[in-house]
Structure formats: structure tokens, C-alpha cells
Residue frames relative to the residue before (quaternion, step in Angstrom):
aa qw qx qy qz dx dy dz
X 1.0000 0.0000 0.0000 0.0000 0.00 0.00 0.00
X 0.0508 0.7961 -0.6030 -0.0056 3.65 -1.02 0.72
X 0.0472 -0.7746 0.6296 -0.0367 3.23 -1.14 1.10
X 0.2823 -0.7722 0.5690 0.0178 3.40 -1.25 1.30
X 0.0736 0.8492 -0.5225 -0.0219 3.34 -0.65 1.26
X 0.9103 0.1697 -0.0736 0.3704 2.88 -0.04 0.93
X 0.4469 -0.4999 0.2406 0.7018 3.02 2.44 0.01
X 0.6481 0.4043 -0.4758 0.4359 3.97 0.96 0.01
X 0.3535 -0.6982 0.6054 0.1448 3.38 -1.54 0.83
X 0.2146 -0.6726 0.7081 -0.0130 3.38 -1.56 1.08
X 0.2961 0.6604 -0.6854 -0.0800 2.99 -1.36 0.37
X 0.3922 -0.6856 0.6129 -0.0213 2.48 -1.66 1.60
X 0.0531 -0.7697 0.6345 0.0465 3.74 -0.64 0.95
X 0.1926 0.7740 -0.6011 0.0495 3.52 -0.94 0.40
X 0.6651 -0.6418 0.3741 0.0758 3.04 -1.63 0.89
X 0.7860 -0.0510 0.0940 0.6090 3.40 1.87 -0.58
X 0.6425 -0.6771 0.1065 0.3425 3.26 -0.68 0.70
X 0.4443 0.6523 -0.3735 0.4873 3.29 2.15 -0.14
X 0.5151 0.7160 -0.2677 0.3876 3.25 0.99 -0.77
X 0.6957 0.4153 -0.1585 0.5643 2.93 0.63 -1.94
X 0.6317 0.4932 -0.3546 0.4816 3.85 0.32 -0.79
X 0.7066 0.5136 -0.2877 0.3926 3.27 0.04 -0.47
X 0.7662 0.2802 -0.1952 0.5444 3.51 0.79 -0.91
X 0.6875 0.3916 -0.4757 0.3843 3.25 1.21 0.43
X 0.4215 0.7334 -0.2421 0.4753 2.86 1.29 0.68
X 0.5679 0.3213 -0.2096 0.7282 3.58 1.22 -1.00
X 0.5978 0.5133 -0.5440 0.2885 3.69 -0.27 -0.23
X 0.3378 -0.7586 0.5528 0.0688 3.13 -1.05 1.37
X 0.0646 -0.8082 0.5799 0.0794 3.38 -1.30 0.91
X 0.4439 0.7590 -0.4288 0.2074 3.18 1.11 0.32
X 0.6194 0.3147 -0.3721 0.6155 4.00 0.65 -0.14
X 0.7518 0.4140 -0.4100 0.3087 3.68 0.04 0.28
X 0.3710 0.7517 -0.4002 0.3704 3.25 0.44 0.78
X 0.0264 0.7449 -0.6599 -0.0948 3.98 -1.50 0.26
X 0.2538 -0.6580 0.6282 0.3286 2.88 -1.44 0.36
X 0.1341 -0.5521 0.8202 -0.0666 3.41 -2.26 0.85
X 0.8056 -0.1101 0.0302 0.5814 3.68 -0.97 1.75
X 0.7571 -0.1036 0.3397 0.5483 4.31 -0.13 0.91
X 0.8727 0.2898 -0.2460 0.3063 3.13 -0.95 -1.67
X 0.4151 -0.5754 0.6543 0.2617 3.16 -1.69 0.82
X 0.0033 -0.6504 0.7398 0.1723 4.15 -0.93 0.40
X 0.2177 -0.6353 0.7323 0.1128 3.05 -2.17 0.20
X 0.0358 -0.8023 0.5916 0.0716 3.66 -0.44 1.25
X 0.0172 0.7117 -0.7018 0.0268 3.15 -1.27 0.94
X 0.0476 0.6969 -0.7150 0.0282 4.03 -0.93 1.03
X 0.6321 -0.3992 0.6461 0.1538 2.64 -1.90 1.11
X 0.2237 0.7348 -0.6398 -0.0275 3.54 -1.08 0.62
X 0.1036 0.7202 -0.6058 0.3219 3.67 0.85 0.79
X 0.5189 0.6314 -0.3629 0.4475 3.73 0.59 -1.46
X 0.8163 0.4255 -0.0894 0.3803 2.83 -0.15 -2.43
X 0.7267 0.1545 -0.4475 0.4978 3.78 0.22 -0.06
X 0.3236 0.6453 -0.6119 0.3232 3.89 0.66 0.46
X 0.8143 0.4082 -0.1085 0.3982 2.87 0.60 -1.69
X 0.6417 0.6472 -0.3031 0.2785 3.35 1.25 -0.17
X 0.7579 0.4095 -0.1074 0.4963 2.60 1.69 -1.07
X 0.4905 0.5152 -0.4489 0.5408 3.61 1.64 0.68
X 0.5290 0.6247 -0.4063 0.4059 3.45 1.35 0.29
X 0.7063 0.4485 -0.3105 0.4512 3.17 1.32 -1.39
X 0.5441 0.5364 -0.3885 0.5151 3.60 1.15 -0.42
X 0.6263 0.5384 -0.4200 0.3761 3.37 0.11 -0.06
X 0.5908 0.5883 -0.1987 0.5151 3.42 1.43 -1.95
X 0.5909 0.6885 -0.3118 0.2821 3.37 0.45 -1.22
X 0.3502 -0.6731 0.5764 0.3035 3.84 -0.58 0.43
X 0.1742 -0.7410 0.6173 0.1987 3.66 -0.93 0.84
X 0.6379 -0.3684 0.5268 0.4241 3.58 -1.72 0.63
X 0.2376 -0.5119 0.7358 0.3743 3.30 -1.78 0.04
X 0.6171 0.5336 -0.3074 0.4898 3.72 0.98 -1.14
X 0.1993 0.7383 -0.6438 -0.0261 3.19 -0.47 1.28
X 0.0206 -0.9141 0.3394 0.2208 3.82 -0.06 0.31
X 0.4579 -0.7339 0.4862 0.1242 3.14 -1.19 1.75
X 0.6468 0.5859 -0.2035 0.4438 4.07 1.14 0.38
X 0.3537 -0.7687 0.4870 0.2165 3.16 0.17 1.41
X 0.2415 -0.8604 0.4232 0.1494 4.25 0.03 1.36
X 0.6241 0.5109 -0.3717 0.4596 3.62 1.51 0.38
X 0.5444 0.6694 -0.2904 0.4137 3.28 2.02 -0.12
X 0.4078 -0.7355 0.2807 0.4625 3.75 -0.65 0.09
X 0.4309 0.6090 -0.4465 0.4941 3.20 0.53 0.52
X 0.5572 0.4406 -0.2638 0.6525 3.94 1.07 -1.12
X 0.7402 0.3685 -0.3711 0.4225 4.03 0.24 -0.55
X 0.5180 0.6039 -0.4461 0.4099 3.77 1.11 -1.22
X 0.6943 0.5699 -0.2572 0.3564 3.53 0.67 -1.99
X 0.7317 0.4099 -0.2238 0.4964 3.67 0.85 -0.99
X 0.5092 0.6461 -0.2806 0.4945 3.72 1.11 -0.21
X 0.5569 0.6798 -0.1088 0.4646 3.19 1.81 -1.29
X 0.6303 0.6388 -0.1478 0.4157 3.12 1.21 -1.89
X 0.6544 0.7136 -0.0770 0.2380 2.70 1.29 -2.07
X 0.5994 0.5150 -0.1152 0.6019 3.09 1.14 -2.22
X 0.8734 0.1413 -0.3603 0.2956 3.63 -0.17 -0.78
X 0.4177 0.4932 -0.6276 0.4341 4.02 0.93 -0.14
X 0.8633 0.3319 -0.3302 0.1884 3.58 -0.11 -0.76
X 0.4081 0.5553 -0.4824 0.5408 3.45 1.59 0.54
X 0.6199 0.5456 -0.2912 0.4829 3.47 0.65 -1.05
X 0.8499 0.1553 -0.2770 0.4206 3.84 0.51 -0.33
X 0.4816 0.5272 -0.5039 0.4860 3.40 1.21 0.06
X 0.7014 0.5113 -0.3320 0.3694 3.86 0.69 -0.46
X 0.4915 0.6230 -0.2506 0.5546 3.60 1.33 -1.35
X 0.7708 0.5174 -0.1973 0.3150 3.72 -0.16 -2.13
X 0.8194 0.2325 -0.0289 0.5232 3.39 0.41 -2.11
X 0.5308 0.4918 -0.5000 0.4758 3.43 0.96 0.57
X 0.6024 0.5744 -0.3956 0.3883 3.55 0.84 -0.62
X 0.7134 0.5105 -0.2922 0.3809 3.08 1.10 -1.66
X 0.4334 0.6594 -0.4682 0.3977 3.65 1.16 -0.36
X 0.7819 0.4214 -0.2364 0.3941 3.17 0.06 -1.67
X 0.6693 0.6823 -0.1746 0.2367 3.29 0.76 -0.57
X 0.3903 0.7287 -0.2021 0.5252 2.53 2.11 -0.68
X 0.7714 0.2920 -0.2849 0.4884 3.86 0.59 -1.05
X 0.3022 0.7547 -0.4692 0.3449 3.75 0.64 0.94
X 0.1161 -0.8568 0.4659 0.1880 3.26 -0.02 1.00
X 0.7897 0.2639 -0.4399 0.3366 3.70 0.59 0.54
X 0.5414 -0.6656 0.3262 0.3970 3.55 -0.76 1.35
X 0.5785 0.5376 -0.4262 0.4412 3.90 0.61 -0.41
X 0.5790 0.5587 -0.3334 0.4913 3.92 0.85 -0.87
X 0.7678 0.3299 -0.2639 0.4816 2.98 0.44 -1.16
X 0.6983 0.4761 -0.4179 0.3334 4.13 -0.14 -0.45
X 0.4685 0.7094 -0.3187 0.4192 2.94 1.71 -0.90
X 0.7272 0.4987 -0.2051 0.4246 3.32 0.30 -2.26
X 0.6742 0.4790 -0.3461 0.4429 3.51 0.49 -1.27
X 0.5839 0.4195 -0.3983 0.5696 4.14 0.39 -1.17
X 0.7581 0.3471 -0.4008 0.3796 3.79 -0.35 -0.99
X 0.8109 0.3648 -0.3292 0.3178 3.62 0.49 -0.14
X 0.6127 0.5794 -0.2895 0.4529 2.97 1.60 0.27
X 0.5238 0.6128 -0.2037 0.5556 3.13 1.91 -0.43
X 0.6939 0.3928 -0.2702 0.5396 3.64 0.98 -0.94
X 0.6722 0.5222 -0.3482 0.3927 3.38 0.47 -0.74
X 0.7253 0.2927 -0.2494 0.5710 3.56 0.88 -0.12
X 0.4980 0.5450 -0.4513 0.5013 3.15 1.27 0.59
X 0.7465 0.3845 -0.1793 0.5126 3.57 0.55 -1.13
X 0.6642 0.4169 -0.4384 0.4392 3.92 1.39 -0.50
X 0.5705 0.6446 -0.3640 0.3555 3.70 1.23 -0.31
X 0.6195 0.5428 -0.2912 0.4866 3.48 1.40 -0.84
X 0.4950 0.7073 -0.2753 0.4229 3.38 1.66 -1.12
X 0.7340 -0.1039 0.2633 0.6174 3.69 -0.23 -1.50
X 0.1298 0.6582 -0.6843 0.2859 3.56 0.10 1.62
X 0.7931 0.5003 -0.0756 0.3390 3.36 0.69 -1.27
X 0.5908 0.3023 -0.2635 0.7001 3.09 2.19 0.08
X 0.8211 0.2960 -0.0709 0.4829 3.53 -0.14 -0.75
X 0.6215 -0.4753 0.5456 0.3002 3.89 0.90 -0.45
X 0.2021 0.7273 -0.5979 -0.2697 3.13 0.30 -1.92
X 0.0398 0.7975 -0.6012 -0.0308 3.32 -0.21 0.95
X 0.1830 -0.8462 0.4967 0.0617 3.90 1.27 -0.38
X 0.7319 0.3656 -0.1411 0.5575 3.76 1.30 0.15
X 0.2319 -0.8388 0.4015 0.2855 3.22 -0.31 1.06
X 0.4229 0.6813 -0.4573 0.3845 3.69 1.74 -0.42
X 0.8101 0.4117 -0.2169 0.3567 3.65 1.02 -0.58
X 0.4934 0.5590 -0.3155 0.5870 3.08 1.53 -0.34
X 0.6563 0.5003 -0.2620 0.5003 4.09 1.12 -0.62
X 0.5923 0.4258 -0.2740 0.6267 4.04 1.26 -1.00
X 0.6817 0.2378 -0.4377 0.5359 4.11 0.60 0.05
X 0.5985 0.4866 -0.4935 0.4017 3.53 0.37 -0.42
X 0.4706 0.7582 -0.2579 0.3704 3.91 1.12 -0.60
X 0.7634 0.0909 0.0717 0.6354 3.04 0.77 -1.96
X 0.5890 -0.6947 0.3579 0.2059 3.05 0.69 1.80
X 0.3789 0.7865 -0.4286 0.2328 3.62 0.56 1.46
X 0.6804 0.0963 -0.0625 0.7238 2.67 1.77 -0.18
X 0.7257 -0.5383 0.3660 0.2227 3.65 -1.53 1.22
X 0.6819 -0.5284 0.4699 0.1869 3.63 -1.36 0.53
X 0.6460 0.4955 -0.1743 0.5538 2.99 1.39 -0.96
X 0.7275 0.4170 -0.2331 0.4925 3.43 0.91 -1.13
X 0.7946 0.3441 -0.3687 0.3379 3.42 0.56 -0.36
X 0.6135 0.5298 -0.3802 0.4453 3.49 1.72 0.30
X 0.5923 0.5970 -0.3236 0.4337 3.12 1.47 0.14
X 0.5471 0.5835 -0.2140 0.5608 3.39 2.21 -0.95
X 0.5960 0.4841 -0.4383 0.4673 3.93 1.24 -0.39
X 0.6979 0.5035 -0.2876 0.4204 2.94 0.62 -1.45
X 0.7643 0.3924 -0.2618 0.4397 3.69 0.50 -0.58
X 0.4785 0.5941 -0.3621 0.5356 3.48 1.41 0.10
X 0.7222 0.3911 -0.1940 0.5365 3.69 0.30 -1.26
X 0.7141 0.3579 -0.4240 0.4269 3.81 0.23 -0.70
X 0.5767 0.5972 -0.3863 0.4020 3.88 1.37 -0.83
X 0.6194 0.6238 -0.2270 0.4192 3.39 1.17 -1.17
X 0.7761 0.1951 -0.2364 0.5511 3.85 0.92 -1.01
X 0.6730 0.4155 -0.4949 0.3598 3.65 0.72 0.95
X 0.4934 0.6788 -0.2045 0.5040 2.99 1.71 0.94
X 0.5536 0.5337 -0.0573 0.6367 2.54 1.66 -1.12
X 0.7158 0.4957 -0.2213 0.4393 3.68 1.21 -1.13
X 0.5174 0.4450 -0.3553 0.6388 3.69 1.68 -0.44
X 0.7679 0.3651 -0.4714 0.2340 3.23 -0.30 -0.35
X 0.5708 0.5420 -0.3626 0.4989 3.42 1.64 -0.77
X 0.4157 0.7530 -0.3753 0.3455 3.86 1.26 -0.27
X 0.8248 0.1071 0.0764 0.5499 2.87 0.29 -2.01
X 0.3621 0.6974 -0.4453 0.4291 4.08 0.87 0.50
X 0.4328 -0.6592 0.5567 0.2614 3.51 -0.62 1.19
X 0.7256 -0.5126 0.4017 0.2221 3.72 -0.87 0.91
X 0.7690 0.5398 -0.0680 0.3358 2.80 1.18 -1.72
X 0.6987 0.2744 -0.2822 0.5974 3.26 1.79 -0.37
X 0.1000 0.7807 -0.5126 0.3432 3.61 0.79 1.10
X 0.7419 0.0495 0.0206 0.6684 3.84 0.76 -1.37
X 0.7195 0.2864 -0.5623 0.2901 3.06 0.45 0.76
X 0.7620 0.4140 -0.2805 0.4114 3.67 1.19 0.56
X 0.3102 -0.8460 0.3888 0.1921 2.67 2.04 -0.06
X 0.6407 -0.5926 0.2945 0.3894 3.57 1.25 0.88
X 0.4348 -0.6763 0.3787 0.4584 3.58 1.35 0.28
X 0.0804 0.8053 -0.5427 0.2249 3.47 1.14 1.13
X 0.4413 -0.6710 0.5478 0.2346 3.64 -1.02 1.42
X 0.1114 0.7683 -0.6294 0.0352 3.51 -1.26 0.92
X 0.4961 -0.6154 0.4233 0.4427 4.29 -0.69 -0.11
X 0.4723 -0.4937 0.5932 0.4258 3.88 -0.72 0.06
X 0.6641 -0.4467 0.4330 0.4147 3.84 -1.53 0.70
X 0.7999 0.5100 -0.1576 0.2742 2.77 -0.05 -1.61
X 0.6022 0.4174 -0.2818 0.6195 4.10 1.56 -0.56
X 0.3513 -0.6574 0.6552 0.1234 3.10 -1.86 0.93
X 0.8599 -0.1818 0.1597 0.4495 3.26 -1.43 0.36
X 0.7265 0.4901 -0.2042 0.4362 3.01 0.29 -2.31
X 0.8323 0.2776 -0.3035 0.3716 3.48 -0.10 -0.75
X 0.5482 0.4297 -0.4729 0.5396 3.74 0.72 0.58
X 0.6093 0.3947 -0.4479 0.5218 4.24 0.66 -0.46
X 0.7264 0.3677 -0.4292 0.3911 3.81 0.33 -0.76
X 0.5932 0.4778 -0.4105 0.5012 4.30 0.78 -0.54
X 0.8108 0.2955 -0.3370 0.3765 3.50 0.54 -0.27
X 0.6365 0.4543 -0.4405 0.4409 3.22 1.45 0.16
X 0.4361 0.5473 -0.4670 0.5406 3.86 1.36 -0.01
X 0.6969 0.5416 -0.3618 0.3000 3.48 0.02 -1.10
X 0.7240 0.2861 -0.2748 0.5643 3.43 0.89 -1.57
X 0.4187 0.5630 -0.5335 0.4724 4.22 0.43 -0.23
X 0.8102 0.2436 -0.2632 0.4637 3.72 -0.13 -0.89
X 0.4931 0.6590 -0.3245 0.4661 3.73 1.25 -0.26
X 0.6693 0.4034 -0.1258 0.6111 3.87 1.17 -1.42
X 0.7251 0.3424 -0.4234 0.4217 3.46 0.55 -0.73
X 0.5732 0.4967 -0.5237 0.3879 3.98 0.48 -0.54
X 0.5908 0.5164 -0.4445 0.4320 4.04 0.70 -1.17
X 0.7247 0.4778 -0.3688 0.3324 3.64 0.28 -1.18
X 0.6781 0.4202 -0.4175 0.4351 3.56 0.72 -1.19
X 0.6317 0.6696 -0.2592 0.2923 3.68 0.99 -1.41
X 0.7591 0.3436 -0.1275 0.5380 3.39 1.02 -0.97
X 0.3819 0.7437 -0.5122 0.1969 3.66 1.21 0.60
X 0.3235 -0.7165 0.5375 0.3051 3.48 -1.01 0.72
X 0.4662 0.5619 -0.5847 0.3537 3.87 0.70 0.59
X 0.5548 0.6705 -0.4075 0.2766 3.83 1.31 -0.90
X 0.2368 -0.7932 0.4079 0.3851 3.19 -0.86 0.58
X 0.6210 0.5652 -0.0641 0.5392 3.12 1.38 0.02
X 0.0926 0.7603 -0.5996 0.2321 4.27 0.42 1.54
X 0.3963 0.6751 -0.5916 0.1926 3.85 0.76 0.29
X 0.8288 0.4258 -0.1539 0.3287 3.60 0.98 -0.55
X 0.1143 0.9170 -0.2886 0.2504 2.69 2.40 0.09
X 0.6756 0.5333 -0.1979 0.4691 4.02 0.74 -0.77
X 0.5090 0.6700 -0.2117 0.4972 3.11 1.46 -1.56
X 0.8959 0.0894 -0.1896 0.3918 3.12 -0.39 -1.60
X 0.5577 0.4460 -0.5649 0.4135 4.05 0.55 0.31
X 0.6261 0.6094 -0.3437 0.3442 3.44 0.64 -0.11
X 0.5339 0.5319 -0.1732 0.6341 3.37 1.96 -0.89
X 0.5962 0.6344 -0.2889 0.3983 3.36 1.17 -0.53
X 0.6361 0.5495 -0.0990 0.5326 3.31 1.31 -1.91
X 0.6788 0.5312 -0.2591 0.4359 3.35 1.09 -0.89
X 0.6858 0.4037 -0.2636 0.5452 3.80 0.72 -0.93
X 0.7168 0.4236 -0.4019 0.3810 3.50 0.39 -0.42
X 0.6253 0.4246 -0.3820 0.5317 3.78 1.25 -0.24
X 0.5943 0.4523 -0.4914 0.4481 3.88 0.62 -0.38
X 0.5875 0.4914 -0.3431 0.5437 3.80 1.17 -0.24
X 0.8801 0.2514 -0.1666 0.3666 3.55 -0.37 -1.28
X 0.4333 0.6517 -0.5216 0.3398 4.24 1.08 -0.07
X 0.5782 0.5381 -0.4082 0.4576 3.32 0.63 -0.46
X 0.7754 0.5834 -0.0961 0.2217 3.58 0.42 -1.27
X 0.7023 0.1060 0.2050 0.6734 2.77 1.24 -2.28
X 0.1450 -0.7932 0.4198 0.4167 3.09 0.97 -1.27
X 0.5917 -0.6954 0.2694 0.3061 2.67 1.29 2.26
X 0.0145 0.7496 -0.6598 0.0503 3.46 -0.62 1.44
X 0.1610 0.8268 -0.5315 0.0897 3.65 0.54 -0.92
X 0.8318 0.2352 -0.2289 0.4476 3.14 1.03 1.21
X 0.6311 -0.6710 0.2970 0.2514 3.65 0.30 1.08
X 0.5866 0.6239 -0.1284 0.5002 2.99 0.58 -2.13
X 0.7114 0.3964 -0.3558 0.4584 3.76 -0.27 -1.91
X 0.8923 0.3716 -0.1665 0.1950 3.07 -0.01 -1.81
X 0.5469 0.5172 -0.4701 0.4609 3.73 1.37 0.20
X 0.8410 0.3052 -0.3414 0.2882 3.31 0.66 -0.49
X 0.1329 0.7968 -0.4277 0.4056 3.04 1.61 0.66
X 0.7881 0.3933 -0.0348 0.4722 2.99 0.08 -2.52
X 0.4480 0.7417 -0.2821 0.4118 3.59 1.13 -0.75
X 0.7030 0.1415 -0.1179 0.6869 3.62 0.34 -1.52
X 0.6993 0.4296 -0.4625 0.3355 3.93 -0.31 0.18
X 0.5052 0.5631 -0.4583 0.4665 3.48 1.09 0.49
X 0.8568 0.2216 -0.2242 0.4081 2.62 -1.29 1.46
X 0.5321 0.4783 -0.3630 0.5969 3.36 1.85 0.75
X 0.4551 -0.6070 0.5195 0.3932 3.70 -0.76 1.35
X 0.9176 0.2657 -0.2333 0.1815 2.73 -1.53 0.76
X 0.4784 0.4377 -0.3541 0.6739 3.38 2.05 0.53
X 0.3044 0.6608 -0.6532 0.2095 3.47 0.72 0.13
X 0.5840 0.5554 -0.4796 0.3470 4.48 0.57 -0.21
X 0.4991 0.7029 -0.4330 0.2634 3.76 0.88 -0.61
X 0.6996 0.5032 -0.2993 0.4096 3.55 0.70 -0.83
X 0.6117 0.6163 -0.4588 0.1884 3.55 0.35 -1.83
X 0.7860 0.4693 0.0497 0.3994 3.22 1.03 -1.83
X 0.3959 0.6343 -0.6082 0.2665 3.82 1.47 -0.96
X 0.5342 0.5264 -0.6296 0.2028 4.00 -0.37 -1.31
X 0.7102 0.5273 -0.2948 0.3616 3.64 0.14 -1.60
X 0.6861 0.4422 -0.3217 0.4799 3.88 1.11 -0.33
X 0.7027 0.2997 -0.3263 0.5567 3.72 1.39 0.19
X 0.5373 0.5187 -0.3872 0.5407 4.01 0.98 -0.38
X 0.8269 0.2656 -0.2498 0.4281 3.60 -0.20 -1.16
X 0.7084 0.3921 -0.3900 0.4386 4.03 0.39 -0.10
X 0.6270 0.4998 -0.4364 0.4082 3.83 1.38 0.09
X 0.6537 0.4622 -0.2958 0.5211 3.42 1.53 -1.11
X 0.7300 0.3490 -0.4222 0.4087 3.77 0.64 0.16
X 0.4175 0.7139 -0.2601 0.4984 3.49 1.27 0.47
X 0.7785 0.2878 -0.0742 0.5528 2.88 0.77 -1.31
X 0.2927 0.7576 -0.3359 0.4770 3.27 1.41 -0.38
X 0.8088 0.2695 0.0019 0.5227 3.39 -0.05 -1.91
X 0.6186 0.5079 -0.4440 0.4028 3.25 0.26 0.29
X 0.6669 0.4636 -0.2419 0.5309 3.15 1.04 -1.37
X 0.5648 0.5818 -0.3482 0.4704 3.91 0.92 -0.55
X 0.8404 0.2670 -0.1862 0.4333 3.41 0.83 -1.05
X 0.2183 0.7745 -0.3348 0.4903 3.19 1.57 0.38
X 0.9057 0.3149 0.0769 0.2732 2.78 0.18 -1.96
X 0.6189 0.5012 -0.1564 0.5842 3.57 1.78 -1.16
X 0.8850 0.0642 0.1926 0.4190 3.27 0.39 -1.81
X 0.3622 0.6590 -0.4829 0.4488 3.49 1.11 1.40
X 0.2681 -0.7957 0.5116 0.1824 3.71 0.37 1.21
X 0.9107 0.2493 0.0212 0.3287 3.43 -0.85 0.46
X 0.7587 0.4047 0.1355 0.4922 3.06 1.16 -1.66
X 0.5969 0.7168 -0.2433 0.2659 3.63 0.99 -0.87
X 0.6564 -0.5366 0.3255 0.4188 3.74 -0.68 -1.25
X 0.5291 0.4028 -0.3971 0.6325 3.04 1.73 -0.26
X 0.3385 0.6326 -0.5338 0.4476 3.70 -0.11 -0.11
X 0.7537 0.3586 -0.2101 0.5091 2.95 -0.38 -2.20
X 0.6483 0.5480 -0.3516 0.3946 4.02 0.19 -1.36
X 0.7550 0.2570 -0.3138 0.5151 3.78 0.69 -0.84
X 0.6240 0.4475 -0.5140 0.3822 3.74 0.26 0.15
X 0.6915 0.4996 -0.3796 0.3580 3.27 1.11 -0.64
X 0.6474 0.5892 -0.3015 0.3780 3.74 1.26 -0.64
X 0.4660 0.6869 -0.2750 0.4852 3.26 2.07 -0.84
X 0.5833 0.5667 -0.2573 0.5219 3.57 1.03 -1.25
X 0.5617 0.6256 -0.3027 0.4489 3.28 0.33 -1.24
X 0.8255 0.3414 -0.1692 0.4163 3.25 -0.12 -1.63
């Protein structure tokens, strides 16, 4: 209960109504008082009301979500739905991305082109992250969906449901672009299928794709802390991420840092003369972007998770111990 006398606040808690009687009872009004015409008045208002009503104003003021969700997102039915998310961001960028990189191909300066190709791979996981971030994550990568499954951020269930809904998004993506794609750049882009330059061995295509997808996992981790006070740009910078590592690695690999892309790449270029190179090598597009993934996760995890991380967990568990 609160009463205001005069602009001073009381509150008076009690436990029963004798209680309550009672202290309204001792409560002194004698120094609080004015006179107006002679008479001495004594104002007392009820303002319980008044912050009722205040505070169905600020709710009101308040901006409401449009996203309001009616699915409990640890249930299966909350995981199916996000799995959903999954399947179409990653049709949506396998179709957008490796279609660009097609067209791109008939660019007659090599800077235009690496450029175009990074900038459309960068935005597109910008704009697909802002899209179904808020349901699904959007990871779009199974190397990342495999470095959170790792550091036990997300469920068995969810991340077999995020492969499976990655890869099937990926070859109906892959299947539009071979749709509407002019035949003609079929063997000569081989679907922007990842492959190594002659001239590089193994080693130097497993270490660029494991640097690439390491510096790829470590921006998501730092980006997507929940200590920041601040995740409005959160799309931005993994997208800036995706971008620098292809103005770097197209030359090389043609920067896969990502499973998903690069099967269904290699996928629709099978069986076209002259992609017959997609295969020898694919392993290095699913080994080196999980172990540098997971990598960074387990690094940030460990170094620069406040509170929350693996050491943490390590010192409570040795504490136990003791």
C-alpha cells in the first residue's frame, strides 16, 4: 500500500488487516498540513490507480514485436519449424550466390569479377541472417551448425535436423539455378563448383580452408555474444566475414568455407564434360571447414567467453572435485 501526503511517499506493507489498521492509525499528520481560506486541509491520494494507469501507458508507447512466437523453440515442433528456416535460407543462398558466380564468369575484368562474386556472397548471408536469424540462427553451413553442436550449444536433434535441412535446401537451389542457367555455362563453371588451382597441393587448399572457416567461426562467436550490449549489426559483420575470406581464397579454392555450397555445387556438375575435377579433392571442402570451425569455437569458448565459456565450466568442475 502507498500513500502520498503531500508529495511524500510511504509505504506501508503489512501482513494482515490489523496490521494494516494499526499503522494507519499511528501515522501522523500533524506537520503536514496548509492552510487555504482559515481552514487547515489534509491531502491524501491514492496513487496505486495512478501507477496502474501509468504503466498501461508505457505498454501501450512501447514498440510491439511483429515476431511474436506461439512455439515452444526447444520443442520438436519449435526445432522442425527452425529446420524449416534452415532448408529455405539455404536454397535461397545456394541459388542467389552460385548463380551469381555463374554469371560472373563472363566478366571481362578479373578484379570485377572476384569482387562481384565476394560481394554477393557476403550480402546474401547478410540479408538471409537478418531474414531467419531469429528463428533458425541461420547458420546455412553445416561446418557451423557442427562447431555449435561441439560446444554443446545446440541439441543432437537440432543439428541433425539443420544438416539434413541444409543439404536438401542446397540441391533445390542448386536445381533452380541449373533451371534457369544458359546450358552454356554448365562446363564452363561447373556450377561454381570448389576445386584447388594446378599448381597447389592438397596441403595448401586444407590449410586456406581451414584459416578461412577459423576466421569465419571466430567472427560468428565474438558477433553473436550474449554479453554484447549491442547485436543490431550482427548480420553485417558475418557477412563482411564471408566476404574477405572469398576476395582471399577464389583464387585458391574458390573459397568454400562451407560444405553445404560446395556439395551441391559438385553435385549438379557431375556428369558434365569437363567438371570431371570436382570430386578428386571435394573431402578438403567438408574436413578442413569443420576442423577450423570447431577449432574457433572451442578457442572462443575457452579464452574469451565471460562467465559462460569452458574454462568456467573447467573451474567449477575442479572446485567440485576438491
Amino acid at each position: 500500500y502507498k500513500r502520498r501526503v503531500h508529495g511524500d511517499i510511504q509505504n506501508t506493507s503489512v501482513t494482515s488487516f490489523e496490521q494494516m489498521s494499526q499503522q494507519y492509525d499511528n501515522v501522523d499528520y500533524s506537520d503536514q498540513h496548509h492552510e487555504e481560506g482559515g481552514e487547515e486541509e489534509y491531502e491524501v491520494e491514492e496513487i496505486v490507480e495512478e501507477e496502474v494507469v501509468e504503466q498501461e501507458e508505457e505498454h501501450e508507447t512501447q514498440p510491439q514485436s511483429v515476431y511474436k512466437p506461439t512455439v515452444d523453440p526447444d520443442s520438436f515442433r519449435g526445432i522442425a519449424r527452425a529446420a524449416g528456416a534452415e532448408l529455405l535460407g539455404s536454397a535461397l543462398f545456394i541459388f542467389i550466390a552460385c548463380g551469381a558466380a555463374m554469371s560472373a564468369d563472363s566478366y571481362q575484368s578479373p578484379g570485377a569479377h572476384n569482387i562481384g562474386i565476394s560481394l554477393t556472397f557476403g550480402m546474401t548471408i547478410t540479408v538471409l541472417c537478418f531474414s531467419i536469424g531469429h528463428i533458425s540462427g541461420a547458420h546455412l553451413n553445416l561446418a557451423v551448425t557442427t562447431a555449435f553442436l561441439l560446444i554443446r550449444k545446440i541439441s543432437i536433434l537440432r543439428a541433425v535436423l539443420y544438416m539434413l535441412a541444409q543439404f536438401v535446401g542446397g540441391l533445390i537451389g542448386i536445381a533452380f539455378v541449373k533451371l534457369v542457367a544458359p546450358s552454356a555455362w554448365w562446363s564452363n563453371t561447373c556450377f561454381a563448383a570448389n576445386y584447388l588451382q594446378p599448381e597447389l597441393t592438397v596441403g595448401h587448399g586444407f590449410v586456406a580452408e581451414f584459416l578461412l572457416t577459423f576466421i569465419l567461426m571466430f567472427v560468428i562467436m565474438g558477433a553473436c555474444d550474449p554479453t554484447k550490449s549491442n547485436q543490431t549489426l550482427v548480420p553485417f559483420a558475418i557477412g563482411m566475414a564471408v566476404f574477405c575470406c572469398h576476395m582471399l581464397a577464389l583464387n585458391i579454392t574458390g573459397c568454400s568455407i562451407n560444405p553445404t555450397r560446395s556439395f551441391a555445387s559438385a553435385a549438379a556438375a557431375s556428369g558434365i564434360t569437363g567438371c570431371e575435377y570436382v570430386w578428386p579433392v571435394h573431402w578438403i571442402f567438408w574436413f578442413a571447414p569443420c576442423a577450423g570451425a570447431a577449432t574457433a569455437a572451442f578457442l572462443y569458448e575457452l579464452l574469451y567467453n565471460a562467465g559462460g565459456g569452458l574454462m568456467s565450466q573447467y573451474s567449477v568442475i575442479k572446485q567440485t572435485a576438491r
